[in-house]
C-alpha positions as CSV (number, residue, x, y, z in Angstrom):
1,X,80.8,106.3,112.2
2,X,84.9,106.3,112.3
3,X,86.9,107.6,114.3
4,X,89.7,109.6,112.8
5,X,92.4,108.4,115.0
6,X,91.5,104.9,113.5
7,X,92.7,106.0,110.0
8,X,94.7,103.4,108.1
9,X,95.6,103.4,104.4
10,X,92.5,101.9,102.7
11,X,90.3,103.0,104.7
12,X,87.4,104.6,103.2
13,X,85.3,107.5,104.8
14,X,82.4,110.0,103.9
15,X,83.0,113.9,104.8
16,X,81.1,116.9,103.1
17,X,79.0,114.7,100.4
18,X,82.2,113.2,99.3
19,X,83.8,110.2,99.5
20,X,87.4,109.4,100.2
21,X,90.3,106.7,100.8
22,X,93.0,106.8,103.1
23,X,96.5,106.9,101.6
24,X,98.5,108.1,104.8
25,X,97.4,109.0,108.4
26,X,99.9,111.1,110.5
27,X,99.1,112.1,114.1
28,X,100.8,115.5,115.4
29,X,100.5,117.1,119.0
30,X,101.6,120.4,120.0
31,X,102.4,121.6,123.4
32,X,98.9,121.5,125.5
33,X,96.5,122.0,122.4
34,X,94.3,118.9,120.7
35,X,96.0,116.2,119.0
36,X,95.1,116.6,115.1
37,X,95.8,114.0,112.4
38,X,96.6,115.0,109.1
39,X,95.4,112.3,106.6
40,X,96.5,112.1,103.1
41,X,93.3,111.0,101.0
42,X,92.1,110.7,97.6
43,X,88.5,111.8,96.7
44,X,86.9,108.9,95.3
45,X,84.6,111.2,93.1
46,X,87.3,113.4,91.3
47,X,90.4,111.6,91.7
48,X,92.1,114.5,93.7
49,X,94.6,113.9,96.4
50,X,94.3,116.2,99.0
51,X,95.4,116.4,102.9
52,X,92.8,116.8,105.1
53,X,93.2,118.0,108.6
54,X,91.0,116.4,111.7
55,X,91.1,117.4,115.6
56,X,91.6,114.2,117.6
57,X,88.5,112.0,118.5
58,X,86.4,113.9,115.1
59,X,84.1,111.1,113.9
60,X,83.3,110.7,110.2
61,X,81.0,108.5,108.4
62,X,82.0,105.1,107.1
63,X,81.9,104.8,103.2
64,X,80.6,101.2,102.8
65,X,82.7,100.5,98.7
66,X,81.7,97.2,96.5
67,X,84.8,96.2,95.1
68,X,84.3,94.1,91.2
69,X,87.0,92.2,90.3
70,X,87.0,93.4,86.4
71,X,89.5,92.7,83.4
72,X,91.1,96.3,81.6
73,X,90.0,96.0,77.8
74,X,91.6,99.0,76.4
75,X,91.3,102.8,76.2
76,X,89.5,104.5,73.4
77,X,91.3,107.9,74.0
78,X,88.8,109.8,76.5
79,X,87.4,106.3,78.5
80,X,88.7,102.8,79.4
81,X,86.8,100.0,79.1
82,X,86.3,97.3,81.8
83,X,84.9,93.7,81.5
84,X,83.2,92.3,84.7
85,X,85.1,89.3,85.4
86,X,82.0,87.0,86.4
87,X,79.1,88.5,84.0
88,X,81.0,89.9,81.3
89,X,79.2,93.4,81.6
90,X,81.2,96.5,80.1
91,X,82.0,99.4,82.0
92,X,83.6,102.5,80.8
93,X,85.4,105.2,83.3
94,X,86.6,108.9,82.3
95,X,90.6,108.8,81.8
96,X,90.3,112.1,83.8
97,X,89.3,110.2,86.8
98,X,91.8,107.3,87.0
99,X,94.8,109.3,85.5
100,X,97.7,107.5,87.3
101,X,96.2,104.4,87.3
102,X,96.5,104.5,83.5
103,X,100.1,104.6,83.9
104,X,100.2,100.5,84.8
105,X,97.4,99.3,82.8
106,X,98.2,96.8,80.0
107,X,95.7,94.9,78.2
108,X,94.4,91.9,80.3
109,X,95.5,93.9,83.8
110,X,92.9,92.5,86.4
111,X,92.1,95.1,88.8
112,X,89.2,95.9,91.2
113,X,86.1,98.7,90.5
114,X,84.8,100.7,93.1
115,X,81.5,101.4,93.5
116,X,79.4,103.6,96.4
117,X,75.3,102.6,96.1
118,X,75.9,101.9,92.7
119,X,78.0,104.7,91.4
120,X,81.3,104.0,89.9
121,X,83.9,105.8,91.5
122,X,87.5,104.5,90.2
123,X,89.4,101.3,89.9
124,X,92.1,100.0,92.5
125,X,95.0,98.5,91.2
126,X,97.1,95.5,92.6
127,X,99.8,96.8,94.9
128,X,102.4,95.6,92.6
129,X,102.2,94.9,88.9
130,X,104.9,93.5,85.9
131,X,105.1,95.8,83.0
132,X,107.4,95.3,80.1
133,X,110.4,98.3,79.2
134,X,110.0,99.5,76.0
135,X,112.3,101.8,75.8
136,X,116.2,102.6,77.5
137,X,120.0,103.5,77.3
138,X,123.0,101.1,77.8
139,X,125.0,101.6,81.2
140,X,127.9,104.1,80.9
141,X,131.1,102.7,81.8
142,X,132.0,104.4,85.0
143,X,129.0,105.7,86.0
144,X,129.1,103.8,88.9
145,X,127.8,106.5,91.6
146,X,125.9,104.6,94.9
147,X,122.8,102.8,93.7
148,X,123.2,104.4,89.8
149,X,119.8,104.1,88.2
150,X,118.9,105.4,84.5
151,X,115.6,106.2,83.0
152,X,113.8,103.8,81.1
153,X,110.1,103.7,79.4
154,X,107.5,101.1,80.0
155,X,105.0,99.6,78.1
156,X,102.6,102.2,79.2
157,X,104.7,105.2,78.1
158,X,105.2,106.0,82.0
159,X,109.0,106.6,82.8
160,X,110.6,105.2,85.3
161,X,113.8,105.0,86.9
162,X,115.6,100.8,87.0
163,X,119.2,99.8,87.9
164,X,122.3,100.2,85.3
165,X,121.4,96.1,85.1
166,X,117.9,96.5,83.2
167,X,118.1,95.9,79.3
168,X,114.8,97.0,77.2
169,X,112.5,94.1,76.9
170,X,113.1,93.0,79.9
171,X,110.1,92.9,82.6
172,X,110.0,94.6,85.9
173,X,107.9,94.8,88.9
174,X,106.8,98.2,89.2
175,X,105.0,99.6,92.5
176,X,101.5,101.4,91.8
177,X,101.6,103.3,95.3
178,X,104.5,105.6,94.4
179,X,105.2,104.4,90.5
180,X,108.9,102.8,91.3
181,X,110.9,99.9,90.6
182,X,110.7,96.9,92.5
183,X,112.5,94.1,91.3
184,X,113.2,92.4,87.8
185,X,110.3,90.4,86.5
186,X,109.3,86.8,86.2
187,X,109.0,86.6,83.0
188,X,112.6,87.4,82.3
């Protein structure tokens, strides 16, 4: 059993026949009532991120996840396919269930499968990863506002926005947490 009050980000947990991750954990306390915690958490199962609402001390059942290191093949349209980095077994997932993870994956991406007693549940990706910009504008002369950014496209068809500074082909390092620029690549 957990604790709630010992929520972290990557924690994972099982409530009401489902299984969930921690994103966020935020304790609050009003006047002489129970402390609560409101976790932000994704359900492992459907892919939805929800906020869930605990009374301090609650206990909830630990979620024991096997985590594959696997190697994204490519998508088919409705399913991506995964190559088990080790034994070279396929995997396919539902695009439904990993929808903003298939904003970052490129061809090669290594990334980690989650499993729970052998069901696959989704993939984790690395916290930060370098994808290619396929698409933007040239800097406006002038436009020179605090911190000016301008949208660009990535490889991936995700749109982001980078500094006046980033040309199209260059590489950047996107986050996967919140989907935002990071710094210029390495392969510039």
């Amino acid at each position: 059993m957990v604790n709630v009050n010992e929520f972290r980000p990557g924690i994972t947990f099982e409530f009401e026949n489902e299984i969930y991750v921690v994103i966020s954990a935020q304790h609050s306390k009003q006047g002489r009532s129970q402390a609560n915690l409101k976790a932000k958490v994704k359900n492992l199962r459907t892919g939805a991120i929800i906020v869930k609402t605990f009374s301090g001390g609650e206990r909830v059942g630990k979620a024991h996840i096997e985590k594959i290191s696997m190697s994204y093949l490519y998508n088919d349209g409705a399913n991506i396919v995964l190559m088990d980095d080790n034994t070279y077994e396929q995997v396919v997932i539902e695009n439904a269930r990993i929808s903003w993870e298939l904003n970052f994956l490129t061809e090669g991406t290594k990334v980690k499968l989650r499993k729970f007693n052998n069901e696959i549940l989704d993939i984790e990706l690395p916290a930060k990863i370098e994808l290619k910009i396929d698409s933007t504008f040239d800097a406006v002369k002038g436009n020179t506002t605090t911190n000016p950014t301008k949208k660009a496209t990535l490889e991936t068809g995700y749109e982001i926005d980078v500094p006046l500074f980033i040309k199209e082909g260059e590489s950047i390092i996107v986050s996967t947490e919140d989907g935002k620029y990071v710094s210029r690549g390495e392969k510039n």
